[in-house]
C-alpha positions in Angstrom: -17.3 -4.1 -9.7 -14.5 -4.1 -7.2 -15.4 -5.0 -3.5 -14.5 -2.5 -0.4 -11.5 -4.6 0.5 -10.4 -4.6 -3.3 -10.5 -1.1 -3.6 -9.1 -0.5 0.1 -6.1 -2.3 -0.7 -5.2 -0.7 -4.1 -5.2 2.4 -2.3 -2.6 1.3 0.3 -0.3 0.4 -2.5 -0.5 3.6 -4.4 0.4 4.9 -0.9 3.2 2.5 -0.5 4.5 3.1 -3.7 4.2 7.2 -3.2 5.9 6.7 -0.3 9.1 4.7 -1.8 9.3 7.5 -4.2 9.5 10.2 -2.4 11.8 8.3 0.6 14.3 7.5 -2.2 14.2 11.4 -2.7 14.8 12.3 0.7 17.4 9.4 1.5 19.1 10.7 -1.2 18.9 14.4 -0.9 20.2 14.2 3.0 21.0 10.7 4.1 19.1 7.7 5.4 19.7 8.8 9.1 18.7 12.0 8.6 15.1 11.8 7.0 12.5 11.2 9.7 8.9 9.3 9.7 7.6 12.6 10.0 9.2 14.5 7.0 8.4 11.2 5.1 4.5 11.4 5.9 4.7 15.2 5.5 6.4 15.0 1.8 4.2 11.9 0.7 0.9 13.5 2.2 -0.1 11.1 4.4 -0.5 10.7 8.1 2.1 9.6 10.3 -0.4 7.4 11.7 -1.0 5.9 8.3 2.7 5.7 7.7 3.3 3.0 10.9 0.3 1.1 9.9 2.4 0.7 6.3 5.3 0.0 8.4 6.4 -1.3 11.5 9.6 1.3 11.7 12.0 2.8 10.1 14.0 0.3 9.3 11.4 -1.9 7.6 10.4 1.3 5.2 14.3 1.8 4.4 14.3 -1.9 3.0 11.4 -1.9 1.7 12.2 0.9 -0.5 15.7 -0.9 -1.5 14.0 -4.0 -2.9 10.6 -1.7 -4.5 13.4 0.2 -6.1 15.6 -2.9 -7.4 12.4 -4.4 -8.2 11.3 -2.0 -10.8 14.6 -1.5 -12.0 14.5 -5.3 -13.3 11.1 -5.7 -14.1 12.4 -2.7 -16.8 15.0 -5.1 -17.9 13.3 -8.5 -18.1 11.3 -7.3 -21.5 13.9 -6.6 -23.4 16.3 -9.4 -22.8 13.3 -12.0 -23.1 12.2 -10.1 -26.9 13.3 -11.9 -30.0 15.5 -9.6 -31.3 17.8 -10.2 -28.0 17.0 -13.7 -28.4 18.5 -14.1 -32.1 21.5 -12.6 -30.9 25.1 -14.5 -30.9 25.3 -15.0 -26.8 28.7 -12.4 -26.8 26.2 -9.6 -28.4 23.5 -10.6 -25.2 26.0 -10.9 -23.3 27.3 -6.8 -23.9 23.6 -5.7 -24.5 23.1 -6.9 -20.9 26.4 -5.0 -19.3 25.2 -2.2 -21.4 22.2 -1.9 -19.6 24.5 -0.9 -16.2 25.1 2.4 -18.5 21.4 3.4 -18.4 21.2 1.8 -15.0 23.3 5.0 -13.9 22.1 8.0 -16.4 18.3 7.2 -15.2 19.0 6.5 -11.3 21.2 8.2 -10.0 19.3 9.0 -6.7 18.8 5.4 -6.2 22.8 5.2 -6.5 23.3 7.5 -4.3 20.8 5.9 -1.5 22.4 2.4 -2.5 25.8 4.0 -1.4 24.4 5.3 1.8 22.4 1.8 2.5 25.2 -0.2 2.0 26.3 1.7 5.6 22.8 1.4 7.3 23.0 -2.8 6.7 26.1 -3.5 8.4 24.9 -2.1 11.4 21.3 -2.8 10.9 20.6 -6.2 10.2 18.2 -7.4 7.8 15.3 -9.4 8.9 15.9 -13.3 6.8 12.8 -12.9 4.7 13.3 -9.2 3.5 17.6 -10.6 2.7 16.2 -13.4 1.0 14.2 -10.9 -1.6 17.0 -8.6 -2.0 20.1 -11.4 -2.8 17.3 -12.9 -4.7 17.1 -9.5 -7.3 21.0 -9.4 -7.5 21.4 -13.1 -7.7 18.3 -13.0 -11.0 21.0 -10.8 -12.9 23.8 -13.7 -12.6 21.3 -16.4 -13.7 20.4 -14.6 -16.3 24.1 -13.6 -17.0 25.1 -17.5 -16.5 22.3 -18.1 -19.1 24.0 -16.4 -21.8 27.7 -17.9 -21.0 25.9 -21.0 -21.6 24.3 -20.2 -24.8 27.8 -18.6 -25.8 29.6 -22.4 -25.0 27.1 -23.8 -27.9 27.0 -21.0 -30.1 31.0 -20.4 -29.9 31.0 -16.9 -29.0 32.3 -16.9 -25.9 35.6 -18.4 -24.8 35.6 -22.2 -22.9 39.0 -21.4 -20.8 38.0 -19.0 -17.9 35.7 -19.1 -14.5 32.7 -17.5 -15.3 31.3 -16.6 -11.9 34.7 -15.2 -11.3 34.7 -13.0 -14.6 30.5 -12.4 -13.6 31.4 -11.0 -9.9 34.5 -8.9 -10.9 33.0 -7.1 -13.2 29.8 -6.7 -12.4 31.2 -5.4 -8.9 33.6 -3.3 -10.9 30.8 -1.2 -13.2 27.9 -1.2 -10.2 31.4 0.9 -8.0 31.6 2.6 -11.0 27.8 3.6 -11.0 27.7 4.9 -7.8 31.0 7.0 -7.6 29.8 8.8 -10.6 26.4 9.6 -8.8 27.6 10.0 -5.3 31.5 11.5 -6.3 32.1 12.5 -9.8 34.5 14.4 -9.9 36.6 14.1 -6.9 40.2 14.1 -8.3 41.3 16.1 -10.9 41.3 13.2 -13.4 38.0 12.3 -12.8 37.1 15.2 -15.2 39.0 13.5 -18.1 36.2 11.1 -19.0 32.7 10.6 -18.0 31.4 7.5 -15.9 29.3 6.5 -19.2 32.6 6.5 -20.8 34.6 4.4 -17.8 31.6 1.8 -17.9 32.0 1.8 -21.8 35.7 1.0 -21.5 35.2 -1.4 -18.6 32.6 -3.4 -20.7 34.3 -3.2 -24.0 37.4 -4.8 -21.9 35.1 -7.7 -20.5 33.5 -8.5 -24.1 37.2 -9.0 -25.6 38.2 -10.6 -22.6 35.4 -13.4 -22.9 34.7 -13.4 -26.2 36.0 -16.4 -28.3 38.4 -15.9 -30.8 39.5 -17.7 -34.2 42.7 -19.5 -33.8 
């Protein structure tokens, strides 16, 4: 049987947790500036009162809900690139199963696209505190280990090519299909040609480019 404190503290992380949720609606629905403590506690149902006992301000909820966010997003990744069937694969097929994943990455969250767009903003002018940085370059950097992982495995298995810089190749285009991501979610269609092809369709094109581009080829 679970003690008070036990039980106590599972209950302030469902609130938490409710409260990410519905901030990344809000952020999203109006800006990060213009959603207040008080329509945050309001829409999670809980008391303002509660709501600064969970955090200290603002600022510490709007991080906090970046890195919860990120979090989850790669806790839904790690189980598929650590099952057998990824790991039997040639390391050019992980290695384009894993940019594939930035496709579902923007069909299933686009508000947290949109709040990334809008947070990008807040942290230039709102400096992290070193601790809550250190979590969230550690998430981004855990998708270039795991990225550098595979270039390895493709130097051994002879799927991928020996003759380029792979942290260049890694930060270009990973930088190139997350930009992608979030002008599809925050700015679709903004131009005229934007209507032409989809952003599943750009990210397609952008990867399939990458794949040939690294991939090692019979001479």
């Amino acid at each position: 049987m679970e003690n008070f404190s036990t039980t106590v503290e599972k209950y302030k992380e469902k609130n938490i947790e409710k409260v990410y949720d519905v901030s990344l609606r809000l952020f999203a629905m109006k800006g990060i500036q213009k959603v207040s403590f008080n329509e945050i506690a309001t829409n999670a149902e809980i008391g303002v009162a509660s709501l600064y006992r969970y955090f200290k301000n603002k600022k510490t909820l709007i991080y906090g809900c970046a890195i919860y966010h990120l979090t989850k997003i790669i806790d839904d990744i790690k189980p598929k690139v650590n099952s057998i069937q990824f790991q039997d694969k040639l390391a050019i097929e992980q290695l384009e199963q894993l940019l594939n994943f930035y496709i579902s990455f923007y069909k299933d969250n686009k508000n947290f696209l949109i709040f990334l767009s809008d947070f990008d903003t807040f942290i230039s002018f709102n400096k992290m505190d070193d601790e809550l940085e250190s979590s969230y370059n550690r998430l981004y950097k855990s998708f270039y280990i795991l990225a550098k992982r595979i270039y390895n495995k493709g130097l051994e298995d002879n799927s991928i090519r020996n003759d380029f810089d792979f942290d260049q190749f890694y930060y270009s285009i990973a930088s190139s299909l997350f930009q992608t991501c979030i002008k599809g979610a925050v700015s679709p269609s903004i131009i005229p040609l934007d209507l032409l092809i989809t952003t599943e369709q750009k990210l397609k094109t952008q990867i399939d480019i990458a794949i040939y581009y690294c991939k090692e080829r019979i001479k």
